[in-house]
N, C-alpha and C positions, 0 to 999 in steps of 0.2 A: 721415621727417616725418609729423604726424598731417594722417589725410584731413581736409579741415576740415568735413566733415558729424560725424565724431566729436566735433568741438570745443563744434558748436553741440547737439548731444544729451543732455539734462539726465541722467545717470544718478546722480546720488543719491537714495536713496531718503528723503532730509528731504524732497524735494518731496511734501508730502504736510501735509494740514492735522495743529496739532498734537493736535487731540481724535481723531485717527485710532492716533497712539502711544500717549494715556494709556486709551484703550478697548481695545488690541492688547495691553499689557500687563496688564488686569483681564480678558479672554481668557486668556491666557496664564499667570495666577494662579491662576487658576479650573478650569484644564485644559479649556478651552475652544473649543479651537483644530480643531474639525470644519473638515469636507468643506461647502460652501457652493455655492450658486451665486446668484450676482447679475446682475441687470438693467440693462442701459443705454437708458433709452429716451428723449424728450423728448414735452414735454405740448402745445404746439400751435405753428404754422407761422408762421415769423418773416414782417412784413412782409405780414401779412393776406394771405398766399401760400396757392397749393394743392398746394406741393409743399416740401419740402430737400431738399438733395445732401450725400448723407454723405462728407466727406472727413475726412481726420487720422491714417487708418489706417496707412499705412504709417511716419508719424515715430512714432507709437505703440507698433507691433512693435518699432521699433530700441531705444523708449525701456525698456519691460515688461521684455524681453528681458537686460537686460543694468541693471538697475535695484538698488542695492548699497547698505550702509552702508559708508562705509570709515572706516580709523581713528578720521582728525579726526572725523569724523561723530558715531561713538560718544561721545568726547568729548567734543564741544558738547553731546550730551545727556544724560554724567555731568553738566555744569557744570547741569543745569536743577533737580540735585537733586530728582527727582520719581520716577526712574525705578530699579528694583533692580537690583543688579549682575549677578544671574543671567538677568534680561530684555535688558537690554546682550549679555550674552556671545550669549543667543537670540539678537540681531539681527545679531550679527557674521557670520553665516550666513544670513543674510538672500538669500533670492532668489525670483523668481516662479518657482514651480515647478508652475503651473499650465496649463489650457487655457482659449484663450480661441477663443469663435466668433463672425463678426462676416457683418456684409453685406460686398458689393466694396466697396473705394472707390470713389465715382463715384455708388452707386446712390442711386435719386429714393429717398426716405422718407417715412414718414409717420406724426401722433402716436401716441404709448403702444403701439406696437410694438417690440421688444426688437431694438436694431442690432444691440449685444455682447452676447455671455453668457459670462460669467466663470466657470468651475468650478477652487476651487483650496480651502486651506485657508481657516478665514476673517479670520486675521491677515492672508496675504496678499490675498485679494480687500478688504479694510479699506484697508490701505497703499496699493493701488494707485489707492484710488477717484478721486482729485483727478489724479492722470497721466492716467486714462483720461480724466476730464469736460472738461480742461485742454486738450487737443489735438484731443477732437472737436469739443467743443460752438462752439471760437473758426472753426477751419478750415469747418465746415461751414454757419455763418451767413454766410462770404465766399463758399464757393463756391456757396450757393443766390445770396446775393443778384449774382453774377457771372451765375448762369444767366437769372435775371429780366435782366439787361441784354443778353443774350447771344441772349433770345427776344426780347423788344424792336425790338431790331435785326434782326429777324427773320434772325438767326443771321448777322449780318454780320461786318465785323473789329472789333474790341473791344481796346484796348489797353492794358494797365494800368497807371495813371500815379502809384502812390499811395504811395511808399515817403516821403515829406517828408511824408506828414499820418497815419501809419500810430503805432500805440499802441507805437513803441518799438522797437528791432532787430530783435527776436526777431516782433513782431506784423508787421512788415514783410517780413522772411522769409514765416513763416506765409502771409500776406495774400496773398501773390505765390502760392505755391504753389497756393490754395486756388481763388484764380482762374482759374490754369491748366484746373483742373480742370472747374472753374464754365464755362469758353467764352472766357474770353480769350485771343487769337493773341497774346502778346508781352506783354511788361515791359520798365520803363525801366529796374527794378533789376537792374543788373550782375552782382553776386555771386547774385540767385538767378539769374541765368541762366546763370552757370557752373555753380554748383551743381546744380541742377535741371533742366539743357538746356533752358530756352526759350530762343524767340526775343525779342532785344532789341533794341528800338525804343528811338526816339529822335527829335525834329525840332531845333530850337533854341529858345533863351528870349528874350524881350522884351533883356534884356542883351548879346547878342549883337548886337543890333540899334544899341542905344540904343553902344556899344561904338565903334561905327564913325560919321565925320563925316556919311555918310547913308546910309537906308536903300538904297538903290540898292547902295551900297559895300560894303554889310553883306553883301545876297542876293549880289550878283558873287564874293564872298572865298567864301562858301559852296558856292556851286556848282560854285568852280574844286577847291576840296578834295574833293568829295562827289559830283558828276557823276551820279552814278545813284542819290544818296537824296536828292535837293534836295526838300523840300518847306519852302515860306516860311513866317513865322509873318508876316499882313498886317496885325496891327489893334494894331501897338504905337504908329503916331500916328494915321491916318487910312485903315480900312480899303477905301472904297472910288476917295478920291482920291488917294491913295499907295500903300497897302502894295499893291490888286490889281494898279494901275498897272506897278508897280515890276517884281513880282514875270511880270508878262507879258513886261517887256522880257529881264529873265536868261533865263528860260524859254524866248524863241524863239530865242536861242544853241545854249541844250540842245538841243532840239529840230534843230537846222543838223545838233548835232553827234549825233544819234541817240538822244537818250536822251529821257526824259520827266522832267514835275514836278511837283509841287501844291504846296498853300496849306494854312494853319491858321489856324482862327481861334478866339481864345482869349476872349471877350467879345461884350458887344452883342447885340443882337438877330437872335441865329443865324438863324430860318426866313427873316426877309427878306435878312439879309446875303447868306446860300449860295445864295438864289435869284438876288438883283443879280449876285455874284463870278462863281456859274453861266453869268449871258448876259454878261458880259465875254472870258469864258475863252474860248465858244463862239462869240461874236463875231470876235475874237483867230486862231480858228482850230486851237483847242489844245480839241477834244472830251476829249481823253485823259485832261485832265489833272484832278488829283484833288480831292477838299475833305474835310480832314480837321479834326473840330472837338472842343471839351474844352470847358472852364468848368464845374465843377459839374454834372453831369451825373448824371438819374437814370434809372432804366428808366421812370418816369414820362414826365418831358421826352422821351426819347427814342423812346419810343411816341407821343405825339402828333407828333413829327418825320416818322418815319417814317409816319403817317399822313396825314400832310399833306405825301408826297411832297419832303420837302426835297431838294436835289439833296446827299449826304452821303454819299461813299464809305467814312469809315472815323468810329470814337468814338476819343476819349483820356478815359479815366473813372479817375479818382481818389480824391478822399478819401470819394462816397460808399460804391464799391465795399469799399476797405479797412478802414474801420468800420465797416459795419455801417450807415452811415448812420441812419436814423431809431429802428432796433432796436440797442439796446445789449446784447443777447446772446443767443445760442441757448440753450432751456430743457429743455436735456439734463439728465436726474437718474441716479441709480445706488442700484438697491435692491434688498432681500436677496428671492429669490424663492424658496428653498426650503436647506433644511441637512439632513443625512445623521446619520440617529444613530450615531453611533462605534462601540456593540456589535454593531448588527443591520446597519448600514449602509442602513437605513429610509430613503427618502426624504418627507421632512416638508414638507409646502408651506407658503410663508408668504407672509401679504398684509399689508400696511399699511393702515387705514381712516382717513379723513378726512369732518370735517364735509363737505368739499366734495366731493360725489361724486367728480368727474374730476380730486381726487388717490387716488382707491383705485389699487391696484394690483393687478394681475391675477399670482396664485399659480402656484406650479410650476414644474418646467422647460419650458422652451416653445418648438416653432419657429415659423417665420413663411414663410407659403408665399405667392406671385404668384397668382392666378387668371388665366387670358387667355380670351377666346371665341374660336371660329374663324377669325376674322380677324386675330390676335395681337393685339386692344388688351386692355392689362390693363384689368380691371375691380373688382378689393379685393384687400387683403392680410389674409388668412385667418392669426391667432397658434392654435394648436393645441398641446394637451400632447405633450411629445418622445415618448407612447408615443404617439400616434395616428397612423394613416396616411391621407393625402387622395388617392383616386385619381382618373386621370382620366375623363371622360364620366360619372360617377357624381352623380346627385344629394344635394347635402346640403343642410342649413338652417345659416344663420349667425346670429348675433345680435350684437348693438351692444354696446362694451364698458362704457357705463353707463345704457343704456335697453334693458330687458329687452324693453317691445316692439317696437321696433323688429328687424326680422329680415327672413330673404330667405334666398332659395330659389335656389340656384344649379349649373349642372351643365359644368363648366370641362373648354374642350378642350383645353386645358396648364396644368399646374401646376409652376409653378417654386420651388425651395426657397432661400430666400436667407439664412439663415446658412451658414454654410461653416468650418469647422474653421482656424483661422488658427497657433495656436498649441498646442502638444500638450508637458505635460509641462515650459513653460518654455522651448521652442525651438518657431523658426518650422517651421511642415508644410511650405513647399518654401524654395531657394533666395533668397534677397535678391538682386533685380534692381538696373540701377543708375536713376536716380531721374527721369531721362529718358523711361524706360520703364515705368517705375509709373506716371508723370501721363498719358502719353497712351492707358494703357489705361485709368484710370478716368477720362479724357474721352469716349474713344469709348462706355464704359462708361454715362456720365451721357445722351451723346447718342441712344443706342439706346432706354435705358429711358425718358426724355422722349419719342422718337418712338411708344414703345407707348402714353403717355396719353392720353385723348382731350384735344382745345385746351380744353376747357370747365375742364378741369384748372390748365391755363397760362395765365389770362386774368389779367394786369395788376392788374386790378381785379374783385373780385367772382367769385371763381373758383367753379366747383362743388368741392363736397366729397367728395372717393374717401374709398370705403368701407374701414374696417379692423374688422373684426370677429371675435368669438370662435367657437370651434365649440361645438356644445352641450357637449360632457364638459366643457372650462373654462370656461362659462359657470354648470353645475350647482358644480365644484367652487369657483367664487368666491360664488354666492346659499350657500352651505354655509357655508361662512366665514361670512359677513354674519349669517347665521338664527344661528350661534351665537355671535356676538360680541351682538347686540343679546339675548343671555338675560345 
């Protein structure tokens, strides 16, 4: 039987916009079909943020990896009558046969720095562009904005409640995954928590409630099943003269019998509610016991919560988490940054120019290095041409990658290099882990490189802006470009 991670892994290579085949084929017409390398970067920080979390990577490798036309394939794009038969038969042999280099997953990001770098032919770095934008750009707008709820909470439990308001099967997969990643302890979704080894959470709905002749009946039926996960839902008639009521009398059973319990509260006016339910519980005699709440919930809301002391052990966060809420998409793009001349094997840099300055593109092949002070906090992401080296305790000068004067002077006691060789030739550089263990090293991953930022980085609202800048050499060879595109 097939694993069903195989099931849900798109490997046709139709996924792909269709002006990516009728340009693959006038490539291929052309004898066009050089050595390339392309860019994946995105142009500013979803959520007036001052950081993203790059996730997507690893359903990306499975996807790139193993990415085909088959038969039918071929077919539905005889029937488009557009395409030549000797372009077809090219495609039947269709496979990324490329390397690709990327940051971890997990890792904090930031604009117009290169995550991926594609080096393959440039049919296939073409075909591929919409897999790779497809998988990063959805995954990693969940797991930043997971991480803003996650700092918020001032890295408290975080639950993820969002699979019924999520953009669709596949985006509810996704969504789950990406939050794991982001700082969410648990999911209500089932299947990814088989799939993906979280933990799955759960309390009950207003229905269960409403189910039973009273709510009394309801909590009692629950906690005689569930003994050690009782937490009540209180506010489906009357949260503080009912449901807290209610849910004290089951609870001190629990409690005879060893165990503990909480409350949830799905409505109303949380700050005062959890504070009232609070001195009930404590009154009661039951410190232990928990207050776990949901309703719409943002890292907004849940920062003035948490500042105003609410008494709140745990979030259940939903649909703003798994959409994106106010941002409706991460603004990841993919562009050609240099091609290789076929006789000489030259590498030829190439940039894109835009009315709008801050869509140029910065030329070449490129890596992108951490700078840290002596105390490990990072302090800019330094992109440099692949031939240059950055060593450490050395002073260099940097500059802004579209304000030439803006610049700085900096002499970095670690330099960390964060592309990393993921793919080599069309197969992964090491082993495929199982998926369990991919999420929680790009958590601990997102968690670590978050604790190098300074807070002025992670502020809610009005973050400062970390520096990402050029080294002189790609600074000169992009004003080069410019000086000769404007003759």
């Amino acid at each position: 039987m097939k694993n069903q991670m195989e099931i849900t892994t798109i490997k046709s290579a139709l996924f792909t916009d269709f002006y990516e085949l009728t340009m693959a084929q006038g490539y291929w017409k052309n004898d066009m079909n050089q050595d390339v390398v392309f860019d994946m970067f995105f142009r500013r920080q979803p959520f007036n943020g001052g950081f993203s979390v790059f996730a997507g990577l690893d359903t990306l490798l499975d996807a790139i990896t193993d990415f085909t036309f088959s038969e039918s394939d071929i077919d539905y794009l005889r029937k488009q009558n557009i395409f030549e038969e000797g372009f077809l038969e090219y495609l039947k042999d269709f496979k990324f046969r490329g390397d690709l280099y990327s940051f971890e997953e997990g890792a904090v990001i930031f604009p117009q720095e290169p995550v991926i770098r594609i080096h393959a032919s440039l049919i296939e770095a073409q075909i591929v562009e919409g897999l790779v934008l497809n998988h990063i750009n959805f995954q990693s707008l969940i797991a930043t904005k997971t991480a803003r709820v996650y700092l918020a909470s001032k890295k408290g439990s975080v639950m993820e409640f969002g699979l019924r308001r999520a953009q669709g099967n596949d985006g509810a997969m996704s969504a789950t995954r990406a939050s794991f990643i982001g700082g969410a302890a648990g999911t209500s979704n089932t299947l990814a928590g088989k799939l993906y080894d979280i933990p799955v959470m759960g309390t009950m709905a207003h229905s269960w409630i409403m189910a039973f002749p009273s709510e009394l009946e309801a909590f009692e039926a629950y906690a005689k099943l569930y003994p050690t996960k009782a937490i009540f839902l209180i506010d489906t008639y009357d949260t503080l003269n009912s449901g807290i009521k209610n849910a004290i009398k089951v609870g001190a059973k629990l409690v005879e019998q060893g165990y503990n319990f909480g409350v949830r509260l799905d409505s109303g006016d949380i700050s005062y509610l959890t504070r009232e339910v609070r001195k009930e519980l404590d009154r009661a005699g039951f410190p232990q016991a928990t207050i776990t709440v949901s309703n719409e919930l943002t890292e907004e809301i849940i920062e003035t919560l948490v500042q105003q002391s609410t008494p709140i052990n745990s979030w259940g966060v939903g649909t703003h988490m798994v959409t994106g809420g106010n941002e409706a998409s991460f603004t990841g793009v993919y562009k050609l940054a240099a091609r290789f001349d076929k006789v000489s094997g030259k590498n030829i840099p190439a940039m894109k120019f835009s009315d709008n300055p801050e869509k140029n593109t910065n030329p070449g092949v490129k890596n992108v290095y951490r700078l840290y002070d002596e105390n490990g906090s990072a302090q800019a992401d330094i992109i440099a041409l692949e031939s240059e080296t950055l060593l450490e305790n050395t002073e260099y000068r940097y500059y802004h990658p579209m304000v030439d004067y803006r610049q700085f002077s900096f002499k970095a006691a670690k330099i960390e290099p964060m592309l990393h060789k993921m793919v080599e030739k069309g197969k992964r550089t090491s082993a495929k882990e199982e998926p369990g263990k991919v999420l929680r090293k790009a958590h601990e991953t997102m968690q670590r490189q978050l604790e190098a930022l300074d807070s002025s980085y992670k502020r809610i609202l009005n973050p400062h802006i970390y520096k990402v800048s050029l080294t002189e050499s790609l600074k000169n060879l992009k004003l080069d470009f410019i000086k000769k595109c404007i003759k």
